[in-house]
Legacy VTK file of the C-alpha trace (Angstrom):
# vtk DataFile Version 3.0
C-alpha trace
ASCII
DATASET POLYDATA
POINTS 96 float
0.000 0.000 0.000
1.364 3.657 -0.701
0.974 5.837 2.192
0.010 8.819 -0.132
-3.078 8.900 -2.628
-0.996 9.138 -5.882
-3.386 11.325 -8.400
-2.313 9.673 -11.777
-3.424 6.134 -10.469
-7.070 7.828 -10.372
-7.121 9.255 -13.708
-7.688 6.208 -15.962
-10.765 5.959 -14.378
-11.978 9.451 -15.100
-15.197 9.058 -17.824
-15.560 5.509 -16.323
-18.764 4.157 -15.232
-17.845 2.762 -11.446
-19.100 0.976 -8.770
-18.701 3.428 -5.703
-19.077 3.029 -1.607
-17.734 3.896 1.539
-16.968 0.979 4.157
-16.346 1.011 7.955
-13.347 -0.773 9.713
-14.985 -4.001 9.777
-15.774 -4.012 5.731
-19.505 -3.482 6.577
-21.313 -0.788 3.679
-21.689 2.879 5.165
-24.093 3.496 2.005
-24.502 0.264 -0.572
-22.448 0.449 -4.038
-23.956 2.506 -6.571
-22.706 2.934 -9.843
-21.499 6.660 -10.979
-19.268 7.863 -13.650
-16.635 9.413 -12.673
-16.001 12.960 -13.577
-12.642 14.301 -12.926
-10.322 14.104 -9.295
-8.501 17.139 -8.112
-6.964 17.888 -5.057
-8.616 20.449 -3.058
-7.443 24.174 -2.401
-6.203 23.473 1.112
-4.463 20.760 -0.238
-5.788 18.190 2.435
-8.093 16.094 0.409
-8.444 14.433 -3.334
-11.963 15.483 -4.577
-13.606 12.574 -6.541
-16.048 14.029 -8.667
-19.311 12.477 -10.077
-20.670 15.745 -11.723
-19.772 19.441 -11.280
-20.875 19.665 -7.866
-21.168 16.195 -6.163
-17.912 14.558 -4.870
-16.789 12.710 -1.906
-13.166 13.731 -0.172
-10.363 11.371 0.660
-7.625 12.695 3.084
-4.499 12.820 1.120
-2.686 11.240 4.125
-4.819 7.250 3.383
-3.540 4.403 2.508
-3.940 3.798 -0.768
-4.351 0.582 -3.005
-4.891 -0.097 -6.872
-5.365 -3.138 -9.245
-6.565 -3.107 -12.609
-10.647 -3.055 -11.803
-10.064 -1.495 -8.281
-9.060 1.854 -6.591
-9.534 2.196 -2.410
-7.964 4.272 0.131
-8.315 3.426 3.846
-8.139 6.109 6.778
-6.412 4.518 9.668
-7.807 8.161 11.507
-11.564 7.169 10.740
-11.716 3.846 9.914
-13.360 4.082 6.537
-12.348 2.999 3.209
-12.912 4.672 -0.027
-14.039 2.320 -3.011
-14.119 2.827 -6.483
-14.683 -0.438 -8.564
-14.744 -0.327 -12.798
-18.561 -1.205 -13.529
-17.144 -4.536 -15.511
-16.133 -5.702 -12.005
-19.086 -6.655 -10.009
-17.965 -8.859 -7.234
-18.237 -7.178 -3.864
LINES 1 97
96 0 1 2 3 4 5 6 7 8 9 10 11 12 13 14 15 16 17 18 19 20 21 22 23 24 25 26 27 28 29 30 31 32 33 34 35 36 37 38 39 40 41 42 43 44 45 46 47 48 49 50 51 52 53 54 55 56 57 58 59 60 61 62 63 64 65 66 67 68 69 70 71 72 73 74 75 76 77 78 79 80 81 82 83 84 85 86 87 88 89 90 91 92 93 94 95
């Protein structure tokens, strides 16, 4: 796992359709999948968070300072401070 979200590893999924949730420490759902497209990733002004967009004004925020973790059909970040992880699955891959 890299200890810093790296940016470019987010970008080929930009214009993807994705499979998206947020998970507590224990793996249980905070909110179920849903499928979104993503729309771009930035890093916020304060330079504290990585915006994940899904249109020009929804996104959720990942703390730059997560764990991160990538494979070909997955992207998640886990923060160790609040116990969730951030998943973003390519739509092809549907097994939770």
């Amino acid at each position: 796992m890299e200890h810093i979200i790296n940016l470019d590893g987010l970008q080929s999924l930009v214009s993807e359709k994705a499979r998206v949730a947020i998970l507590d420490d224990d793996g249980q759902d905070k909110a179920p999948f849903v499928t979104k497209t993503i729309d771009k990733v930035e890093i916020c002004p304060d330079m504290t968070h990585l915006r994940i967009y899904f249109d020009r004004l929804n996104f959720f925020a990942v703390p730059l300072t997560c764990n991160m973790a990538r494979n070909k059909n997955e992207w998640s970040a886990f923060d160790a401070n609040t116990g969730l992880q951030y998943v973003i699955r390519r739509e092809s891959d549907q097994n939770d």
